[in-house]
N, C-alpha and C positions, 0 to 999 in steps of 0.2 A: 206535271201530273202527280197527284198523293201516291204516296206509297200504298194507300188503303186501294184505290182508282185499279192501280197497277197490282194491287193481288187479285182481285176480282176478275181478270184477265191474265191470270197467271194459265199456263198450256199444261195442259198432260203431259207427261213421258210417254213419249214413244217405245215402243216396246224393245228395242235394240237401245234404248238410251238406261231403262231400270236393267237388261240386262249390263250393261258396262256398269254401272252402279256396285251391282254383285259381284261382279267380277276383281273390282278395283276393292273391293272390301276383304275378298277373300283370301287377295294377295296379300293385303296389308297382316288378314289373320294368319298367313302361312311366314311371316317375320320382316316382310319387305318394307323398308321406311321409305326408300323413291321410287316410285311406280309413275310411268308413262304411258298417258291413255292416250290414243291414235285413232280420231274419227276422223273419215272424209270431210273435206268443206263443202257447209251446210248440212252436217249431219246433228248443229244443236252442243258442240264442246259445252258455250257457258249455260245452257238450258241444264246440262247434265251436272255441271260443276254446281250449278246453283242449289240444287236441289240436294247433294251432297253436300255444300253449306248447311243450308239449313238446318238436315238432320246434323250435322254434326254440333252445332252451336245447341241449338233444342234439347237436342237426348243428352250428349255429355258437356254442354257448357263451356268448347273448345274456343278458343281465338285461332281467329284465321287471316291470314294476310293471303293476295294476290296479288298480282306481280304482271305488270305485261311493258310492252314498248311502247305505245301509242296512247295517246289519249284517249281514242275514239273507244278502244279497246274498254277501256279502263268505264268510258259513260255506259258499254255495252254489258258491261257485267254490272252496274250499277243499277240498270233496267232489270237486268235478271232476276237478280237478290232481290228488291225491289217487289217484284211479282210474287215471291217465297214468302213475304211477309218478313223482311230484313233490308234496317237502312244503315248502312256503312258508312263510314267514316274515309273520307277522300285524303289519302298526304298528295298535295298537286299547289303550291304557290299560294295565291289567294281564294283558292274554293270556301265559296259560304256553304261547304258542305262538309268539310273538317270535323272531324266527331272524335277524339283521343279516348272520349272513355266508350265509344262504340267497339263491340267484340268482333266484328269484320272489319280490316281494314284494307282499303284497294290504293294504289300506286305506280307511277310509272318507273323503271328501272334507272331512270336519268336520276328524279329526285329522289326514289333511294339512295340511289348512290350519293347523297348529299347530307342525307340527316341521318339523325339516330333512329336506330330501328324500333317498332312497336315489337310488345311480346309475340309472340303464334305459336301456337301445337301445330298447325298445317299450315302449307305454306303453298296455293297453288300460283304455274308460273305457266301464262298464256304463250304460246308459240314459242313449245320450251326446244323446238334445235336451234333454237339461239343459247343455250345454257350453256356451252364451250368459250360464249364471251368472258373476258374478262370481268369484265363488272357483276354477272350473273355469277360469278363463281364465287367472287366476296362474297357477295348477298347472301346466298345455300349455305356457304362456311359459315356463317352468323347464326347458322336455325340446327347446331348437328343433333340437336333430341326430335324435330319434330317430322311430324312424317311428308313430304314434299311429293305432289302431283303433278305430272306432265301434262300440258295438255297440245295437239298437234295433228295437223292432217299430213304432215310431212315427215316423219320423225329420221330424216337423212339430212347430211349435212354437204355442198358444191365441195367442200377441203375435206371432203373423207373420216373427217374426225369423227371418233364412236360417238354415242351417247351413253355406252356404259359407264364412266367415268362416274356420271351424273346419276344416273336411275339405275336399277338392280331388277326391273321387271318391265317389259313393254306387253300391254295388254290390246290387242287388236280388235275394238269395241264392233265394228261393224265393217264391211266390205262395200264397196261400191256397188256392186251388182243386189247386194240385199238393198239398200239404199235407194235406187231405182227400181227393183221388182214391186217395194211399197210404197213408193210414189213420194216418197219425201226428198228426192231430188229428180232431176232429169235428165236425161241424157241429151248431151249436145249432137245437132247436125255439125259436121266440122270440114271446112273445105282447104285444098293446099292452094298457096299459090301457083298461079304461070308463071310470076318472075320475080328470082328470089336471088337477094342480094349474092356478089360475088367475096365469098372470104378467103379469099386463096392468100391472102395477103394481111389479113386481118391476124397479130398473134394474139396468145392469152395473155391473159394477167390474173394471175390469184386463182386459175382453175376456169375462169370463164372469160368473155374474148374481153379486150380493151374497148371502153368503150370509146373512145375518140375515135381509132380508126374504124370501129362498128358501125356510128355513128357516120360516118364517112361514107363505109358503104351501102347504107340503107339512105341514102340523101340524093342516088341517083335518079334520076327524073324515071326511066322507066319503072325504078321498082316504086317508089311514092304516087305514079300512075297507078301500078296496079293495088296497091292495097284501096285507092281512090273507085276503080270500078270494079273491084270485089266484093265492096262494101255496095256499090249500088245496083249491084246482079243480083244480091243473096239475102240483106239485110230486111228490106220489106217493112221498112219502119221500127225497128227495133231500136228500142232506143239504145247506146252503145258508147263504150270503154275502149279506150285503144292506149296500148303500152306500147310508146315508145324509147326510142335509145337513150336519146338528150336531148334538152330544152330546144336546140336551134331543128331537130328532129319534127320534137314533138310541133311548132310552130310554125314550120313547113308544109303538117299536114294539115292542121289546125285552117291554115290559108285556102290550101288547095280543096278541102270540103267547104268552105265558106263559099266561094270562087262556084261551086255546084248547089250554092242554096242552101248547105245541110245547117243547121243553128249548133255550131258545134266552138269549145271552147278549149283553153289550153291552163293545166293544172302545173304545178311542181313546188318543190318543199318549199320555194320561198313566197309560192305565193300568200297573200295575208290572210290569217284566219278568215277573215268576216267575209272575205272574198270568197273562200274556196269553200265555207260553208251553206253564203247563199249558190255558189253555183254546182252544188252537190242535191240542194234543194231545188232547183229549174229542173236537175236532171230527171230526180223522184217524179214532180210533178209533167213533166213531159215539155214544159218550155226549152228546155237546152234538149236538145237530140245526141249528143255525142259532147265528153269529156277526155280529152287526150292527155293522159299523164306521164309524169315520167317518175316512178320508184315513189307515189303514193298511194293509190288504189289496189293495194296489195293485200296484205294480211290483214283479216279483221274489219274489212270493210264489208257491207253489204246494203244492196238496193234490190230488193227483187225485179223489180220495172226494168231493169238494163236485162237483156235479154240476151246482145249480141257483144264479143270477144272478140277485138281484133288483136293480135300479138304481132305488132309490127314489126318488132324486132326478135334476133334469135337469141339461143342462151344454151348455154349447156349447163345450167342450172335445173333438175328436176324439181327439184323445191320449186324454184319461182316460174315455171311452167305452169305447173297443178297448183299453186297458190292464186296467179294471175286469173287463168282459164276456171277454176273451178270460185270465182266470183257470181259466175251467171248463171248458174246449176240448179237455184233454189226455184221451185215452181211457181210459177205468175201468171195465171190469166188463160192458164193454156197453152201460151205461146213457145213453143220449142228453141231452147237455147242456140244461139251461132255461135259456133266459132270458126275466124278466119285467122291460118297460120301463113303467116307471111314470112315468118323466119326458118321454115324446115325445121318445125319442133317436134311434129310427129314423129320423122324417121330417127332421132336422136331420142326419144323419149317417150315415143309410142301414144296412143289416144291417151286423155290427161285421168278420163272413166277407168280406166281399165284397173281391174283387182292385180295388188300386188302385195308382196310378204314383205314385211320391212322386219329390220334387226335390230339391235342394239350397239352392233357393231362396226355401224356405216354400210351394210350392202343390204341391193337392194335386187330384186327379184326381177327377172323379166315379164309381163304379165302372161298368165298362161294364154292367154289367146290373142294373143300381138302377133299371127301370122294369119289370122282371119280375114284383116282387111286390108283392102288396095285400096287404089287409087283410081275414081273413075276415069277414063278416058276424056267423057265429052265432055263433064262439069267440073270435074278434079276435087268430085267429095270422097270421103272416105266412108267404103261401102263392106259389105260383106256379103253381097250377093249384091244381083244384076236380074231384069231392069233396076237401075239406081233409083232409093227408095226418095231420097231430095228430089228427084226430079220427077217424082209422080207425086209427090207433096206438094212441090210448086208451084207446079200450073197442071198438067193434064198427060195423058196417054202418049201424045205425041213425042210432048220432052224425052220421056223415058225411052221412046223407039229411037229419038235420037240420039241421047246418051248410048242408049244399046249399040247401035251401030256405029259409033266414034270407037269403042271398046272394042270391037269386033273386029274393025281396022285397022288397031295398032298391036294385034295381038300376034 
């Protein structure tokens, strides 16, 4: 598509998006050079980065470089810019999109780390609680004039490490709960497992469990049963994402929905490009029903059409809870996000929606109203009042009196 195609369908700011705008600028006028902005996923990061591109390039003539991990990332903010009326210059291997004397330039962190850097006054860096890396750290040291944006719906880190190190101001552009009052995302239906792997034996590694023996104990036949008929109680056609542990995981269940009809396929980092991007396209278009991955549909992905979240496995990661789960949050069709927690991530990390304070110094809030909601009895959604509102969504009146009275009797 032309870049002219793509302005003419460039989107409005959202009104929580010009305000982050304000805010990131205000800080920069109160003396701050690294400032970290923190929107929920699907609240629009590179819509809002884009659009502070542009003015910044327009009114003061600024070069800007961005910085993310992933490719997709990188085409994403391409599209952005794109829409702004700005076509950037790619550093990525053989891109016939390479532009040296272009004043935006995008890149992924790998092949920075390999060439000489372009100039930039600003310098923003996508899913910057990765900045404690190594190779992020070189990079920032290479830019110490120019003023550097965070951008992040996470801004905590599984190893505790600050982010003050890195940035001097975290500006809190929008809440969840505004985010859903204005309809620019959704709130998930979210249900717990009946049978959830046993980690009594399972140690850490690095702050979150190992995944071999994790992998181990999510490979038991009763718990890959149930994540099999939780998905076909709840899901309703949704088309659906499932994280799991490891590839022999993820390909276990990959079988056992096939085994039930579902057109469902098995993803992970080695699969080959051309592969993994026609069967990301089946997904969009509704031929594949379900893509099972293992640690790529994570940050920076998006399909609105996937509606339904399985988290097969657990984590005592927050990040990669709200990064996985808040994939399916963006609005589509009407259709009410799922999520299915098959790892006990709720009671570790509480609904993934839920407003919380983040810092700059690795801690992280507990949400103020994380004692709201249980656990229904007879469905095992997470509810905040009774009859259970999933199961008058569902189907009918009846559900609800009998979720009611499942509740009634284990109380």
């Amino acid at each position: 598509m032309y870049t002219a195609e793509l302005r003419s369908i460039a989107p409005e700011l959202r009104p929580y998006q010009a305000k982050g705008i304000e805010l990131a600028r205000a800080a920069r006028r109160s003396g701050h050079r690294r400032i970290l902005l923190s929107l929920p996923t699907g609240g629009g990061k590179s819509v809002l980065a884009a659009e502070m591109i542009r003015s910044a390039v327009s009114e003061f003539g600024a070069r800007v470089l961005v910085v993310a991990h992933r490719k997709e990332l990188i085409d994403q903010f391409y599209v952005h810019l794109a829409r702004v009326g700005i076509t950037p210059g790619i550093l990525r291997g053989e891109d016939d999109r390479t532009d040296p004397s272009a004043p935006v330039q995008l890149g992924t962190i790998q092949t920075l780390s390999r060439r000489d850097l372009p100039p930039a006054d600003i310098v923003f860096v996508d899913e910057a609680h990765r900045c404690p890396g190594e190779s992020y750290r070189k990079l920032l040291a290479e830019y110490p004039k120019a003023t550097i944006f965070g951008l992040t719906a996470t801004p905590a880190r599984l190893d505790g490490r600050p982010l003050r190190e890195h940035f001097d101001v975290l500006v809190q552009v929008a809440a969840y709960s505004e985010l859903i009052a204005e309809g620019s995302i959704a709130a998930p239906i979210v249900y717990r497992a009946r049978v959830l792997p046993d980690l009594r034996k399972v140690k850490k590694t690095a702050g979150d469990y190992d995944e071999g023996e994790l992998e181990d104990a999510c490979m038991g036949i009763h718990v890959i049963g149930d994540v099999i008929r939780g998905w076909k109680a709840h899901a309703e056609g949704r088309r659906t994402v499932v994280y799991a542990v490891g590839i022999d995981h993820s390909k276990a269940l990959v079988e056992d929905f096939r085994a039930e009809g579902v057109r469902a396929k098995h993803l992970d980092g080695t699969t080959p490009t051309e592969d993994r991007d026609q069967m990301l396209v089946d997904l969009y278009t509704g031929k594949l029903e379900m893509v099972c991955n293992v640690g790529v549909l994570t940050e920076g992905w998006d399909c609105p059409p996937v509606k339904c979240c399985v988290m097969a496995r657990p984590t005592m990661s927050l990040t990669l809870w709200m990064q996985c789960s808040g994939r399916i949050l963006r609005p589509w069709g009407g259709v009410a996000p799922l999520l299915l927690d098959h790892g006990g991530n709720v009671e570790r990390h509480f609904l993934p929606h839920m407003d919380r304070e983040w810092s700059l110094d690795g801690k992280v809030s507990k949400p103020v109203d994380a004692t709201r909601y249980h656990v229904c009895a007879g469905c095992y959604a997470y509810v905040d009042r009774m009859p259970c509102p999933p199961a008058v969504t569902r189907s009918s009146v009846r559900s609800a009196r009998l979720c009611m009275r499942a509740a009634c009797s284990k109380r």
